[in-house]
C-alpha positions as CSV (number, residue, x, y, z in Angstrom):
1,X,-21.7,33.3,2.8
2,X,-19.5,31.2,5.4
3,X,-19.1,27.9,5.0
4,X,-20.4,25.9,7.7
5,X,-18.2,22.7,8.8
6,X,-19.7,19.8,9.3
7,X,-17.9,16.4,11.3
8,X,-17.3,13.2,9.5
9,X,-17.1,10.3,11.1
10,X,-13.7,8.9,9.9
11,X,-13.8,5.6,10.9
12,X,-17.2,5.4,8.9
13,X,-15.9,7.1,6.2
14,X,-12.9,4.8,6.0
15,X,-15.1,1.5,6.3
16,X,-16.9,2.4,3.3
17,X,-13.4,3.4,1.6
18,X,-12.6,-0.1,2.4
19,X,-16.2,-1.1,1.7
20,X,-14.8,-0.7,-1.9
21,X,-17.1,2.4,-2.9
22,X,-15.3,4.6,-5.3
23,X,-14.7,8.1,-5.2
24,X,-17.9,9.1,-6.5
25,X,-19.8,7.0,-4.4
26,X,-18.0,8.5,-1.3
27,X,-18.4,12.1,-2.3
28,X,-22.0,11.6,-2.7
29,X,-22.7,10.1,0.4
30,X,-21.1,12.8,2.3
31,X,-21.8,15.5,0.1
32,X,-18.1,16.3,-0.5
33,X,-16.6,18.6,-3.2
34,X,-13.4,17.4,-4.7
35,X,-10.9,19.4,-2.8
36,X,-12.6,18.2,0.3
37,X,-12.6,14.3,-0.5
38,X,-8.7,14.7,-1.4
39,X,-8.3,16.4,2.4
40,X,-9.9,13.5,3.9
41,X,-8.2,11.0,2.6
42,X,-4.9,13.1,3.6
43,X,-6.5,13.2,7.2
44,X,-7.2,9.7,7.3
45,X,-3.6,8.6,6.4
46,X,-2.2,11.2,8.4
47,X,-4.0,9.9,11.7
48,X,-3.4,6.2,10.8
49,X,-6.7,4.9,10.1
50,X,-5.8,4.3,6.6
51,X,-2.1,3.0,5.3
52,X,-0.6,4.9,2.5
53,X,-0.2,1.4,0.9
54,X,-4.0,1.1,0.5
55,X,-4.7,4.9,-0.7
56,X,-1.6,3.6,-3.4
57,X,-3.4,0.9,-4.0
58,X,-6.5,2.3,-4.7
59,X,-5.5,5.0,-6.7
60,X,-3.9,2.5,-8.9
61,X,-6.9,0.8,-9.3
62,X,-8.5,3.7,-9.9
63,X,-5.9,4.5,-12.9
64,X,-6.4,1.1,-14.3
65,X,-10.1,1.5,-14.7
66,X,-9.3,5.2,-16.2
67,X,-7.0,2.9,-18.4
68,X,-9.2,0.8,-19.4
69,X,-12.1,3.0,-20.3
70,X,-9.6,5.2,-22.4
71,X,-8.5,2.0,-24.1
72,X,-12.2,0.7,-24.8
73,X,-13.1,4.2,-26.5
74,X,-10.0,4.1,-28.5
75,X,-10.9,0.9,-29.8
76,X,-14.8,2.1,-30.3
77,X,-13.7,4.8,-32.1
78,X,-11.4,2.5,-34.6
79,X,-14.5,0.6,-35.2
80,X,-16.7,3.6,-36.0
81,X,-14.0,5.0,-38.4
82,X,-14.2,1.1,-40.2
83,X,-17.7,1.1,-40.5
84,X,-18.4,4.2,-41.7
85,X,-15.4,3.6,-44.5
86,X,-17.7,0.3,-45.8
87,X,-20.4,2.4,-46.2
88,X,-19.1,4.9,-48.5
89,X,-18.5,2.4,-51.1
């Protein structure tokens, strides 16, 4: 089966980039695989509609909130392990 290409409007999809939605968000609206969301942001800095100082700065916001969610498990876990150590007494 051949793929069939389909035009994104870049200055739309940038907009909602700066719009804040998050990668998921973004691949879901425009039905985009992985591969293919990582090419368009490579398009979009490489035409100039988007600085690499904002792609850097939103992949390190994105890393914080990866971070962050790490952190919170870790300390979920910790709790889990303390509670289930009172109960065996």
């Amino acid at each position: 089966m051949e793929s069939q290409k389909r035009k994104i409007k870049a200055r739309e999809f940038v907009a909602d980039l700066r719009g804040g939605l998050d990668d998921e968000a973004l691949t879901a609206k425009y039905s985009l695989t992985r591969d293919q969301f990582h090419k368009l942001l490579r398009a979009a800095v490489d035409s100039g509609l988007l600085t690499t100082d904002e792609l850097y700065s939103r992949i390190s916001h994105s890393k914080t909130a990866v971070t962050r969610a790490f952190v919170e498990m870790q300390q979920a876990v910790r709790e889990l392990g303390r509670s289930s150590e009172g109960s065996d007494n």
